[in-house]
C-alpha positions as CSV (number, residue, x, y, z in Angstrom):
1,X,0.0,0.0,0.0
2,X,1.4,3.7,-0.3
3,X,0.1,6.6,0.6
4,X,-1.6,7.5,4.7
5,X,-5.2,7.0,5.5
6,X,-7.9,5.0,7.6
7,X,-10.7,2.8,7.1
8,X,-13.6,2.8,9.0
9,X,-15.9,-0.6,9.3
10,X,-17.3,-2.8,12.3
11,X,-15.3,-6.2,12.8
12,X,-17.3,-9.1,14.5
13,X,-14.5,-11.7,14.1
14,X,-11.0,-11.1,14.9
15,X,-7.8,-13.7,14.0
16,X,-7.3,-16.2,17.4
17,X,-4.8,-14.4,19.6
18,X,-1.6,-16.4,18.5
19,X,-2.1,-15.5,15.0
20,X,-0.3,-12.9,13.6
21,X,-0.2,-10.8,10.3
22,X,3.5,-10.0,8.8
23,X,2.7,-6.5,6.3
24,X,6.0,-6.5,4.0
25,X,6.7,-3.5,2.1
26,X,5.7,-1.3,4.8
27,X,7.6,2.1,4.9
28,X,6.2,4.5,7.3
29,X,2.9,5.8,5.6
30,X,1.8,1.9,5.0
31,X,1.8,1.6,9.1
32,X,-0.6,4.5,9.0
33,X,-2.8,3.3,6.6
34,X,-2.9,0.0,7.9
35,X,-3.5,0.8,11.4
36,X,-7.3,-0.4,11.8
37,X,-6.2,-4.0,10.3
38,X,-3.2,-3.8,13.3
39,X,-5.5,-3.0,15.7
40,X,-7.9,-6.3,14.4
41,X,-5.4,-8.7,14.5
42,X,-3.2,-8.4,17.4
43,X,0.4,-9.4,17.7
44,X,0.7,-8.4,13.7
45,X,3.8,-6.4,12.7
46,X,5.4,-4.8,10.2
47,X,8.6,-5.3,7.9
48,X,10.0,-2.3,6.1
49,X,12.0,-4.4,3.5
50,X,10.1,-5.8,0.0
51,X,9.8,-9.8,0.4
52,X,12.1,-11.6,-1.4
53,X,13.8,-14.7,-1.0
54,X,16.8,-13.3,1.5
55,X,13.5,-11.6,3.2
56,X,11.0,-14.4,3.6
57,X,11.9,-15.4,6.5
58,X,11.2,-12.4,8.5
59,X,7.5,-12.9,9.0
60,X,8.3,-15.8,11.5
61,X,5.3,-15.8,14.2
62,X,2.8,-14.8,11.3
63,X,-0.2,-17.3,9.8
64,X,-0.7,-14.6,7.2
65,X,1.7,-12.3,5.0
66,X,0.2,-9.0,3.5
67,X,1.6,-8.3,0.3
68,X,1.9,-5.7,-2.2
69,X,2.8,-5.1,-5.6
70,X,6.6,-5.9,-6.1
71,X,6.7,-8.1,-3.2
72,X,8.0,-11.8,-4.5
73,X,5.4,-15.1,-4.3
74,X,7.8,-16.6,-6.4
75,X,8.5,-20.5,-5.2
76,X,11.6,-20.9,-3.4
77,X,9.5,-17.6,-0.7
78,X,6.6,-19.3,-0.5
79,X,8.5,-22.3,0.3
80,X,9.8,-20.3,3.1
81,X,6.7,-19.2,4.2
82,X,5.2,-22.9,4.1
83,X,8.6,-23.8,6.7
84,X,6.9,-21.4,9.2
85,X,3.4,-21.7,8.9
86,X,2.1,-19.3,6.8
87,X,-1.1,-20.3,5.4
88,X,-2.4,-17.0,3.8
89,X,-1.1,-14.3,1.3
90,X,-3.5,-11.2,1.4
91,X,-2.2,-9.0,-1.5
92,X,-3.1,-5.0,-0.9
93,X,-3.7,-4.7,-4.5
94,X,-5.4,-6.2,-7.3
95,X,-2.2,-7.8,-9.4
96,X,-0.7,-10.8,-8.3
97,X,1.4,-12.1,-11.3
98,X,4.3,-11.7,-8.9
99,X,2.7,-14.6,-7.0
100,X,3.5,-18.8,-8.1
101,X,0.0,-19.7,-7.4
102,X,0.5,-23.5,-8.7
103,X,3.1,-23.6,-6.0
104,X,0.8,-21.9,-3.5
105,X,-1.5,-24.4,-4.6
106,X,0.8,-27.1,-3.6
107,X,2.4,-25.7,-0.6
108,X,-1.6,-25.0,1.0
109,X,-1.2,-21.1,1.0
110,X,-4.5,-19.4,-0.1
111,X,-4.4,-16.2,-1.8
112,X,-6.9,-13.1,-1.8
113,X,-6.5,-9.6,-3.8
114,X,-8.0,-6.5,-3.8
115,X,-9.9,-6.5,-7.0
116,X,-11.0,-2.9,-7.4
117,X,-10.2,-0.3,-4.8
118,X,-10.8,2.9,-6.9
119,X,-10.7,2.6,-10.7
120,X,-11.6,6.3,-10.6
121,X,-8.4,6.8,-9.3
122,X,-6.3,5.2,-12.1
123,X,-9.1,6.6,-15.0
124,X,-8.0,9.9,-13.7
125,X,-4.6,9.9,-13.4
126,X,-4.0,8.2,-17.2
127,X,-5.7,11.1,-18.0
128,X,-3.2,13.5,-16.0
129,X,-1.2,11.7,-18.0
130,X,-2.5,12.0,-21.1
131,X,-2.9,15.9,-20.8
132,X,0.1,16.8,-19.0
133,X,1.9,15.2,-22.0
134,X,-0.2,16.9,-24.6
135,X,0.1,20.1,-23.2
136,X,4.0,20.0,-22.1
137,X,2.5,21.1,-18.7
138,X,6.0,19.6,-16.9
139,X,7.8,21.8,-19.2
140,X,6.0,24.6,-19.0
141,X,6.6,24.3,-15.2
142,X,10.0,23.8,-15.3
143,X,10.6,26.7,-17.8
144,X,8.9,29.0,-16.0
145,X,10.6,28.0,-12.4
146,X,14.1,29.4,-14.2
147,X,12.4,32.3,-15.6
148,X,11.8,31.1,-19.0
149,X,8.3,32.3,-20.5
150,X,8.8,31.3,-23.9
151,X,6.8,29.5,-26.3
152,X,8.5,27.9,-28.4
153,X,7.8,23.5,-28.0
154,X,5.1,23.5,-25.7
155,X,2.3,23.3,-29.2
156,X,-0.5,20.8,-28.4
157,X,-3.6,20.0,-29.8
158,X,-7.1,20.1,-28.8
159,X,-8.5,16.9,-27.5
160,X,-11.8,17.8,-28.5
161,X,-12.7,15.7,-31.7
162,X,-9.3,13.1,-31.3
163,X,-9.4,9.6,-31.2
164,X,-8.8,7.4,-28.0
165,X,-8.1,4.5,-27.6
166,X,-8.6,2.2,-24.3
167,X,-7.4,-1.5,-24.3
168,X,-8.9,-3.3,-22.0
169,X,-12.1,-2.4,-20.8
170,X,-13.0,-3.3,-17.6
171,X,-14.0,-1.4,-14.5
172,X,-10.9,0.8,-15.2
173,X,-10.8,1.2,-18.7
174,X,-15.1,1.9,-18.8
175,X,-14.5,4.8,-16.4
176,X,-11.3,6.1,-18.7
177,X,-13.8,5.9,-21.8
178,X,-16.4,7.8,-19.8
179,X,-13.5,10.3,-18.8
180,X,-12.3,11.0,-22.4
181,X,-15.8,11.0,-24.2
182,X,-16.8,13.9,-21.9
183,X,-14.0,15.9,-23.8
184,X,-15.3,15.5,-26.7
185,X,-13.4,12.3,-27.7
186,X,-14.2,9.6,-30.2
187,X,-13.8,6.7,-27.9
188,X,-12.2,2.9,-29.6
189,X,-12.1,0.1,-27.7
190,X,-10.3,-3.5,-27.8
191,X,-11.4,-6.3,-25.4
192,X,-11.8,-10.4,-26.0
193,X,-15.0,-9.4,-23.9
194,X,-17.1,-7.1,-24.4
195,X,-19.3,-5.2,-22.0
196,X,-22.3,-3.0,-22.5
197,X,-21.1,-0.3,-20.1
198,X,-18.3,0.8,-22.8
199,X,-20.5,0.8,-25.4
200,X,-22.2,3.7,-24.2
201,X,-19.5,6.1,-24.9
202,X,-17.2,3.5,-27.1
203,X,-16.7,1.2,-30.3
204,X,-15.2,-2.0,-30.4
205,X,-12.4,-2.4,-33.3
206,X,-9.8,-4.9,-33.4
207,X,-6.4,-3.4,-31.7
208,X,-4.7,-2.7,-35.2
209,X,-7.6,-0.6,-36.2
210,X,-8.1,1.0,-32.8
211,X,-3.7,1.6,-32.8
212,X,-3.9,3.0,-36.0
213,X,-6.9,5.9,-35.5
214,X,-6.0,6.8,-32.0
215,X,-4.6,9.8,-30.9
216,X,-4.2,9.1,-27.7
217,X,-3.8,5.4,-26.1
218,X,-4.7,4.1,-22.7
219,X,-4.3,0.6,-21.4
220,X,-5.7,-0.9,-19.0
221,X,-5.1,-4.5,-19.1
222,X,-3.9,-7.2,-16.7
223,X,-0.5,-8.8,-17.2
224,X,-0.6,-12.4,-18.8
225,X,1.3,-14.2,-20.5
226,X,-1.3,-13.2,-23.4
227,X,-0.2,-9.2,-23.0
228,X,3.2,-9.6,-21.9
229,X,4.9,-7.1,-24.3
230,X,1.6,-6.7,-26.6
231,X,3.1,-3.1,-27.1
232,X,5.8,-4.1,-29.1
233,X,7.9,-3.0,-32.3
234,X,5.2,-4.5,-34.6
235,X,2.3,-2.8,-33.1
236,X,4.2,0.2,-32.9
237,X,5.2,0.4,-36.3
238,X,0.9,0.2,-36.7
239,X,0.2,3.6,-34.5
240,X,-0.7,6.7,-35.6
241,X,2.5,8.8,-36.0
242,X,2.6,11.2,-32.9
243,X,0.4,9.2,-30.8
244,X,0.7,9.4,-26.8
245,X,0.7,6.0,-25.0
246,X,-0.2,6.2,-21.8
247,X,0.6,2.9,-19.0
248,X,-1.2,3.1,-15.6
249,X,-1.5,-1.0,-15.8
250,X,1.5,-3.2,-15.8
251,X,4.8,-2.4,-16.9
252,X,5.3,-5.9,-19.1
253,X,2.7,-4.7,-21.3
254,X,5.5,-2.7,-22.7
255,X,8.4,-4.2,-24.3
256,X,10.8,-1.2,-23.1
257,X,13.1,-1.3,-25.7
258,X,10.7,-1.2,-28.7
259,X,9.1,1.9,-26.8
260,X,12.5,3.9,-27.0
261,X,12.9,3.1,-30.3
262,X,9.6,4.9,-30.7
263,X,10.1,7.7,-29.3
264,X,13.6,8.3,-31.0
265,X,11.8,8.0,-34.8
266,X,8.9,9.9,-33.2
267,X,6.9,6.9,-34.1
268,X,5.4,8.0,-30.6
269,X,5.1,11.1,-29.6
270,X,4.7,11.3,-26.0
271,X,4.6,8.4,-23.1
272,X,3.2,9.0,-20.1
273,X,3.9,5.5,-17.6
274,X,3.1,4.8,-14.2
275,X,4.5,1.4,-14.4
276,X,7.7,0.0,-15.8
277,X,8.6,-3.4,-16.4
278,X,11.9,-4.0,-14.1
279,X,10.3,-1.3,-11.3
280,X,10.3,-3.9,-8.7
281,X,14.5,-2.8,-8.6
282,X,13.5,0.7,-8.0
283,X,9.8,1.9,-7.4
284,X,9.2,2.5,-3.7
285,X,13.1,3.3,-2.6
286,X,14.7,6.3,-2.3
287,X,17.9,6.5,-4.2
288,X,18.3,9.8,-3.8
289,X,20.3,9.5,-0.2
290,X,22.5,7.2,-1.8
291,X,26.6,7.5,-2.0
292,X,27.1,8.0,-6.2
293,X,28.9,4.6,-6.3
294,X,26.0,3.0,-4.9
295,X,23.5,4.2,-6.7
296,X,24.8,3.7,-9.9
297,X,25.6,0.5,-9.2
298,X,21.8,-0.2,-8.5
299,X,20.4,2.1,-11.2
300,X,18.5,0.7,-14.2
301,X,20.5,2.0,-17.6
302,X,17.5,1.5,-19.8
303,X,15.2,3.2,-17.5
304,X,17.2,5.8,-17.2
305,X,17.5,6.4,-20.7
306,X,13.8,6.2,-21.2
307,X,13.3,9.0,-18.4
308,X,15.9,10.8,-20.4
309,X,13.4,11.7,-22.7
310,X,11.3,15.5,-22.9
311,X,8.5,13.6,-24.0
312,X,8.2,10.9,-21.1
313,X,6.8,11.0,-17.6
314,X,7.0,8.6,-15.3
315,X,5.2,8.4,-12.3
316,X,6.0,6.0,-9.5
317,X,3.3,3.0,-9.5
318,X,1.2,6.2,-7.5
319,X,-2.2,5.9,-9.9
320,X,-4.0,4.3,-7.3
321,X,-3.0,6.4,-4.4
322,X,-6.1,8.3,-3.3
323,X,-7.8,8.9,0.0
324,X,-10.8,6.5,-1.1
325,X,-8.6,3.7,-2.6
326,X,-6.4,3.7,0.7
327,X,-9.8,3.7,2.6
328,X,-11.3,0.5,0.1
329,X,-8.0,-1.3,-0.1
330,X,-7.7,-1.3,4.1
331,X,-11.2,-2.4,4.4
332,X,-11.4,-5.3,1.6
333,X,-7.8,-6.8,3.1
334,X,-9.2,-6.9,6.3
335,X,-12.3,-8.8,4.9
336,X,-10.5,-11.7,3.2
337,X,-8.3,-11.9,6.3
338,X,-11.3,-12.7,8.4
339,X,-13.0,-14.9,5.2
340,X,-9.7,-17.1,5.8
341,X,-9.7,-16.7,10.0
342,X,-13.3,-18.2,9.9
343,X,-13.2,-20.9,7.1
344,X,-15.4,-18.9,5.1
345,X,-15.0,-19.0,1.0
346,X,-12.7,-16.3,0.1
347,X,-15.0,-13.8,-1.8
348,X,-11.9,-13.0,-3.6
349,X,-9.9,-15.8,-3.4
350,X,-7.4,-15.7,-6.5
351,X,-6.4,-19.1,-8.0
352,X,-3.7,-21.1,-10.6
């Protein structure tokens, strides 16, 4: 979890007394937020470092582990986790292609998400994205911080009458087509299943039809081995010249390299990502305390050529992080932790 907040709601079961909760990835604002599942489940605790396989072994004591995005449910952790008991991982977020869940299968570990905490939080902020990008707003401030209050580079174009495109449309991407119709946007969509909600605003079209007449394009997609790198040279090479892509999904939807090479032709003309695909190395830590040495030798060389670029923001995996998410994401972790505690089916249990 990132960000502070609380959540609010009435518990009428509670974990026995000897069980425990071990919250990994938890820097100071995720003890905040997570303070009314603490106060549930006594004896919990948390552990500042992201779980990995030299990590693992730190939620001793614990029957349940609380994950979050870049924490590692790869085998040889959960085997780990299986040595001291742990029989629950309750992810504080909706992915969980971080997590072996054949082996957690095997090894008796349930595992329970967050399915949707506030997909008007991520609609809103690919279109921050999106219009920040379009309108050079980041140079603009940065320009006018050093008393520059020239012109020259920071030309746009009305979004009013563009095309959009939004892959994937589920409860995110609906919300995102809602969002960029009521600008006046023609609104494409690609999904292998359709939904009546998006066709309100939108029109399915295959994804080289929908890459080729959008202006802008937003994904919003889960990562499978289906999408893994779907944005790729070919499909590149199939975009609108000038188009912005815009990432607040997974970062493996993006085949990194082929994305550079699209900005250097100017294939694409802007990227706006809140996700990269080798950010587990990086998002969430502060490098900027580091000795140089350090720090370079733990910097990623093609990430920081692709934040090199004018034309490229990147935020830090931060779409989500609003008072309401933190707030929905507290109270539905608490809920599958008690779903588990009492033997209850786990309303979102997630499976191999």
């Amino acid at each position: 979890i990132a960000g502070s907040s609380s959540c609010s709601f009435t518990v009428d079961t509670c974990l026995p007394a000897m069980s425990k909760v071990c919250v990994f990835s938890s820097a100071p604002y995720v003890r905040i937020a997570l303070e009314p599942l603490l106060k549930e489940f006594p004896g919990s605790f948390h552990v500042d470092a992201t779980c990995s396989a030299t990590t693992a072994g730190l939620c001793q004591g614990a029957s349940v582990v609380c994950f979050f995005v870049n924490d590692d449910g790869s085998r040889p952790v959960l085997e780990v986790f299986a040595k001291h008991g742990v029989k629950m991982i309750a992810m504080r977020c909706a992915g969980y292609d971080r997590v072996d869940l054949a082996a957690c299968a095997e090894l008796g570990i349930k595992v329970a998400r967050v399915p949707a905490y506030s997909p008007y939080a991520v609609a809103e902020h690919a279109l921050a994205l999106a219009m920040t990008l379009n309108r050079r707003l980041h140079r603009c401030y940065n320009r006018v911080r050093e008393g520059n209050f020239t012109l020259n580079g920071l030309i746009g174009m009305d979004f009013h009458g563009k095309t959009v495109g939004i892959v994937g449309t589920g409860k995110i991407g609906q919300i995102a087509a809602h969002i960029f119709h009521g600008l006046g946007m023609k609104v494409l969509g690609y999904d292998k299943f359709q939904n009546d909600t998006f066709k309100e605003v939108g029109t399915y079209v295959e994804l080289d039809e929908l890459v080729k007449e959008s202006h802008v394009i937003s994904l919003h997609v889960p990562l499978l081995d289906s999408t893994r790198h779907m944005i790729n040279k070919d499909l590149i090479s199939k975009m609108r010249t000038g188009v912005i892509l815009v990432n607040c999904s997974r970062g493996a939807l993006v085949q990194t390299e082929d994305l550079i090479e699209g900005l250097q032709s100017g294939q694409i003309g802007a990227a706006g990502l809140d996700v990269y695909e080798n950010e587990g190395a990086l998002f969430f830590q502060d490098f900027s305390q580091m000795q140089d040495d350090d720090r370079m030798h733990k910097w990623d060389q093609l990430f920081a050529t692709l934040r090199g670029f004018p034309n490229v923001i990147v935020t830090p995996h931060s779409a989500f992080l609003t008072q309401e998410a933190l707030e929905n994401i507290c109270a539905t972790t608490v809920q599958n932790i008690q779903e588990f505690q009492a033997g209850s089916p786990l309303t979102n249990e997630v499976k191999a």
